[in-house]
C-alpha positions in Angstrom: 22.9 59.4 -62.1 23.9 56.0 -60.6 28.0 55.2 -60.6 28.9 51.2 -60.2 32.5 50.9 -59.4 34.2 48.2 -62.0 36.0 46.8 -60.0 33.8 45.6 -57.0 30.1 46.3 -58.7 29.0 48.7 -55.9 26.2 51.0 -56.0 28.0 54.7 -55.0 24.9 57.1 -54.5 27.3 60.2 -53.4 29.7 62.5 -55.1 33.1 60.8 -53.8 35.8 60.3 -56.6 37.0 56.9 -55.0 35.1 54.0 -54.0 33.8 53.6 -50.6 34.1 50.0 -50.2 37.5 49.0 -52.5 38.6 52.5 -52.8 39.5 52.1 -56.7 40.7 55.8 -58.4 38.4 57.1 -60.4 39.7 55.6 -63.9 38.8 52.3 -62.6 35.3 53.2 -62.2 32.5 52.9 -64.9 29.4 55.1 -64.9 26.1 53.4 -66.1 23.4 56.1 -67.2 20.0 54.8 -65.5 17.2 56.6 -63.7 17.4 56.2 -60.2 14.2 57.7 -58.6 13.0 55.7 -56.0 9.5 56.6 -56.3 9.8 56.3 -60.2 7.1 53.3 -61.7 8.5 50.0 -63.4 8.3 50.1 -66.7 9.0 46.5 -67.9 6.6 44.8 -70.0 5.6 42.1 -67.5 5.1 44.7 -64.7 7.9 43.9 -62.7 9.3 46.4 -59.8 12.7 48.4 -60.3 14.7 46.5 -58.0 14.1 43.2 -59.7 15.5 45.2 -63.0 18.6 46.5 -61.3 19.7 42.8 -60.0 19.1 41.1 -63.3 21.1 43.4 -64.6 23.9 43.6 -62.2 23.8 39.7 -62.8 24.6 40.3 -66.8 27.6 42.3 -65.2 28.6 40.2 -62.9 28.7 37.1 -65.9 30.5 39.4 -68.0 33.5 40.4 -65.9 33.7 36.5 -65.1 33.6 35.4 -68.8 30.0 33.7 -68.9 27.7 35.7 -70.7 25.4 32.8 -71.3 24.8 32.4 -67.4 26.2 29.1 -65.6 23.9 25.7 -66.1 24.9 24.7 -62.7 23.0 27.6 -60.9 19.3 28.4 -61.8 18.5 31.7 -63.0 16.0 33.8 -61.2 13.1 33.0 -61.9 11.4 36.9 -61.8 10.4 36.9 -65.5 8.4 33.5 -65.2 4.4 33.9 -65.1 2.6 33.8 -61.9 0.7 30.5 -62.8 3.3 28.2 -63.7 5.2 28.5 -60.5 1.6 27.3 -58.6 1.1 24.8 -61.1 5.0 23.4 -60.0 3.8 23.7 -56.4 0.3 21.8 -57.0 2.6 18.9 -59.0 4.8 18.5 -56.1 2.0 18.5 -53.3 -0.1 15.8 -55.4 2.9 13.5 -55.7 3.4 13.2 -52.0 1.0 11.0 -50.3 -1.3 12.1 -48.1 -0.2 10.8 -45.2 -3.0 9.3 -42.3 -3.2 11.1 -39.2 -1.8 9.8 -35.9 -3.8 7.6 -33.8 -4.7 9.6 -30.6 -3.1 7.7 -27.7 -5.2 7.0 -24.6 -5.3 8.3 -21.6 -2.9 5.8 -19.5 -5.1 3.7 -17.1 -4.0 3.0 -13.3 -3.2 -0.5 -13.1 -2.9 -1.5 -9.1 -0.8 -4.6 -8.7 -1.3 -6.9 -5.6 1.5 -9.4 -4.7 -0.8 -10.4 -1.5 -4.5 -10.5 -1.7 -6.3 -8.8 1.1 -7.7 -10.7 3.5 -11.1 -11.0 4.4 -12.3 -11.4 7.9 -15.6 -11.2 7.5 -16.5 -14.4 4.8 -13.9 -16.4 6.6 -15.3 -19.7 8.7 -15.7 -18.1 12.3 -13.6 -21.6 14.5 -13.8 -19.9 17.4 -14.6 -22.3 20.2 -18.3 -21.4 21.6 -21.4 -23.2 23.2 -22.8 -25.6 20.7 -26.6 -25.3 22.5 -28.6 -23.1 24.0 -29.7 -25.6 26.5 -26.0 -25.4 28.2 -25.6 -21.7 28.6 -22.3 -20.2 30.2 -22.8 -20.4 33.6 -22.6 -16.3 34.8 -19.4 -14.5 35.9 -20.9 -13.7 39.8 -21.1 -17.4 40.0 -18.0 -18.3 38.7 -16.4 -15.6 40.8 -17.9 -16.8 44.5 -17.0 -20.0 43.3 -13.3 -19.1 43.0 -13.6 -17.7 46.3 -14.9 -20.8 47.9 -11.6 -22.6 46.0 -9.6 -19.8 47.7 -10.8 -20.5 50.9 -10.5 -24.4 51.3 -7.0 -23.3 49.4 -6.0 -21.2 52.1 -7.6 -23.5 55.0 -5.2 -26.4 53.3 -2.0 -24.6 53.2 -2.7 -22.7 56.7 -2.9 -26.3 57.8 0.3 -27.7 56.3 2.3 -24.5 57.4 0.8 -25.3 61.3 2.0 -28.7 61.0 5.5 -27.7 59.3 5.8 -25.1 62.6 4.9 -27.8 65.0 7.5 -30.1 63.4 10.5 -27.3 63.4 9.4 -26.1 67.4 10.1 -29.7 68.3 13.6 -30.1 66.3 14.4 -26.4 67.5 13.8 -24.7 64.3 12.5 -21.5 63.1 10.3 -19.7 60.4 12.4 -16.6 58.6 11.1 -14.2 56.0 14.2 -13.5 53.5 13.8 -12.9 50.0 15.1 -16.4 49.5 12.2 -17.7 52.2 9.7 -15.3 50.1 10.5 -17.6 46.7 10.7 -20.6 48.7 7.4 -19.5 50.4 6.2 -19.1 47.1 6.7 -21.8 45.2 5.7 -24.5 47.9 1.9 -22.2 47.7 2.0 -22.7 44.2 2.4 -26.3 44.4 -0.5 -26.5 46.9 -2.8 -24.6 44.1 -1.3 -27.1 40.9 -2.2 -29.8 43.4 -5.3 -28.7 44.3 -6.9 -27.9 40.8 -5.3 -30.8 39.2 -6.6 -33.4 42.0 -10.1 -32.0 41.9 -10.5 -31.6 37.9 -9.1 -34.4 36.8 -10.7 -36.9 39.3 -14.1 -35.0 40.4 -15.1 -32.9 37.5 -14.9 -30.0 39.2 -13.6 -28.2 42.3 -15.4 -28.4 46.0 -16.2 -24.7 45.1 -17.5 -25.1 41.8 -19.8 -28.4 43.3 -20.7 -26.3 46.4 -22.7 -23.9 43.8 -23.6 -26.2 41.7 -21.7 -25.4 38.4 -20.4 -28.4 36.2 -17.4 -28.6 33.2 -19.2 -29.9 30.3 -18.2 -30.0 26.5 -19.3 -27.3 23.9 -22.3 -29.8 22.9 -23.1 -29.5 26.2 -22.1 -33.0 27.6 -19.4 -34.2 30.2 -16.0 -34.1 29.1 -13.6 -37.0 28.8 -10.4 -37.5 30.8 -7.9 -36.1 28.0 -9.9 -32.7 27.8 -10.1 -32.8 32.0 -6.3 -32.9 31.8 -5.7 -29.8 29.3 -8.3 -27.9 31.8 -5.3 -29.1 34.6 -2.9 -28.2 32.3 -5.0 -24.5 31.7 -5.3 -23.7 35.4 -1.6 -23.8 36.2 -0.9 -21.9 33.3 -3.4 -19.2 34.5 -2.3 -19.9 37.8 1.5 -19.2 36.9 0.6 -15.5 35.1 -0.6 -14.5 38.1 -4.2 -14.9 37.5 -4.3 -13.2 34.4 -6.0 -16.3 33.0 -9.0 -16.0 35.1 -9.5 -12.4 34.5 -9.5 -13.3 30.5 -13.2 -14.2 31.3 -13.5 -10.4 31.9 -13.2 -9.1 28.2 -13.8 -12.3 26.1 -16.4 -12.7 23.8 -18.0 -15.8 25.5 -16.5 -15.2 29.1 -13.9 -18.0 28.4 -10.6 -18.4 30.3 -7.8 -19.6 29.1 -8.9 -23.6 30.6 -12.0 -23.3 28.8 -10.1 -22.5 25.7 -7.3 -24.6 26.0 -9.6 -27.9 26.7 -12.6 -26.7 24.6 -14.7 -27.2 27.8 -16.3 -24.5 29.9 -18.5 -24.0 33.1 -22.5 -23.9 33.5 -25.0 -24.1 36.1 -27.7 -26.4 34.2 -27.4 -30.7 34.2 -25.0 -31.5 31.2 -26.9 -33.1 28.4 -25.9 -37.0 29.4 -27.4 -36.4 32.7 -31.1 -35.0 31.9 -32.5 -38.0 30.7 -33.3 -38.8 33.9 -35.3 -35.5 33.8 -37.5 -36.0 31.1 -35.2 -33.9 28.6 -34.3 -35.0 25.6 -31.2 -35.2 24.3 -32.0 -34.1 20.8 -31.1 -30.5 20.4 -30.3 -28.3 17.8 -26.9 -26.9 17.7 -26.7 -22.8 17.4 -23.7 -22.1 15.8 -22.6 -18.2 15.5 
């Protein structure tokens, strides 16, 4: 026998007088005569299970305690005794009135875009303006020569100033004067040698074309076409040998690791040194002065 309590609708399953959930006496309590075996088999005429019976009718209950037999209109009935079909046909309706709608486009894979606020630069297709020997007929006279050269300069250098320094000590002897060697005589000692050497290259280059060393092995100061320089570049090749002259001789032994064994005279008056006749000077020769120019 199944008991439903009338006062909260609860299913009691045991023996108890009162309710277990509102605890109403047992005169408050209504007893409903069904079969309750839980293995027993549906008998409805559309098939349906037990426990779809038992709500549908706890629902009639339920309305009839509250005073609406007739089921409210704002709540939907369950829909357990409806067939099978119509309920997919509803579902089918509703699917076909919603479009179809088109699959997303799939995105590409994001590309690397390298920016460049400076555009490389490139060496290698760039106009080479280095200045080099324009002929092949006027090569770079070698460094041995150059070098013994420079050590003939040296010498009439040193000859010149030991000279000077005889005549300065034969001067101060006779006026009772002396020769120290202070650090202020070292820089004063310095400077006048210096002045000997500005002198000395200046003179030579500017007026003779070359030095009494250069002329004693035969090397001449020629353009990079190969012909005699004019006065303006023989006074930048001045200018270039005091410079060189003032760093110590570090612009002489630039010739040691440059490309065309150029110091910093040669590049400073676009001139250089070589052991052949300039161009303007081997007509005389039987040479002509037509040549091709071999630029790198």
């Amino acid at each position: 026998m199944i008991r439903i309590c009338s006062k909260c609708g609860a299913l009691l399953l045991d023996d108890s007088e009162n309710c277990s959930f509102c605890n109403a006496p047992p005169e408050d309590r209504e007893e409903v005569r069904a079969p309750a075996a839980l293995n027993a088999v549906a008998s409805d005429e559309a098939g349906e299970p037990e426990w779809r019976v038992e709500v549908s009718r706890r629902l009639e209950q339920y309305r009839a305690r509250r005073g609406h037999p007739q089921g409210d209109e704002s709540q939907s009935g369950l829909p357990f005794r409806g067939r099978r079909g119509s309920i997919d046909v509803n579902i089918d309706d509703e699917i076909r009135e919603h479009p179809r709608t088109r699959p997303a486009a799939r995105q590409r894979p994001p590309e690397r875009v390298e920016i460049r606020v400076q555009s490389e630069l490139d060496f290698a297709s760039a106009a080479d303006d280095r200045a080099r020997p324009q002929t092949a007929l006027v090569p770079v006279a070698s460094l041995s020569r150059r070098r013994w050269a420079a050590v003939a300069d040296i010498f009439f250098l040193g000859l010149t100033c030991a000279a000077f320094v005889a005549l300065f000590l034969v001067a101060s002897k006779s006026a009772g004067g002396r020769l120290t060697f202070g650090k202020v005589d070292a820089g004063v000692y310095f400077a006048v040698a210096y002045l000997f050497y500005a002198l000395y290259f200046s003179l030579f280059v500017t007026f003779a074309g070359a030095t009494p060393g250069m002329q004693m092995l035969g090397l001449y100061v020629v353009r990079l076409d190969g012909s005699l320089p004019d006065t303006r570049q023989l006074l930048w090749r001045s200018f270039g040998y005091l410079l060189s002259g003032a760093t110590l001789a570090l612009g002489f032994l630039w010739a040691v690791w440059d490309e065309d064994h150029f110091t910093w005279q040669d590049r400073i008056s676009q001139t250089y040194i070589t052991s052949v006749i300039p161009l303007s000077d081997a007509g005389s020769l039987g040479v002509t002065a037509e040549h091709t120019f071999a630029h790198k």
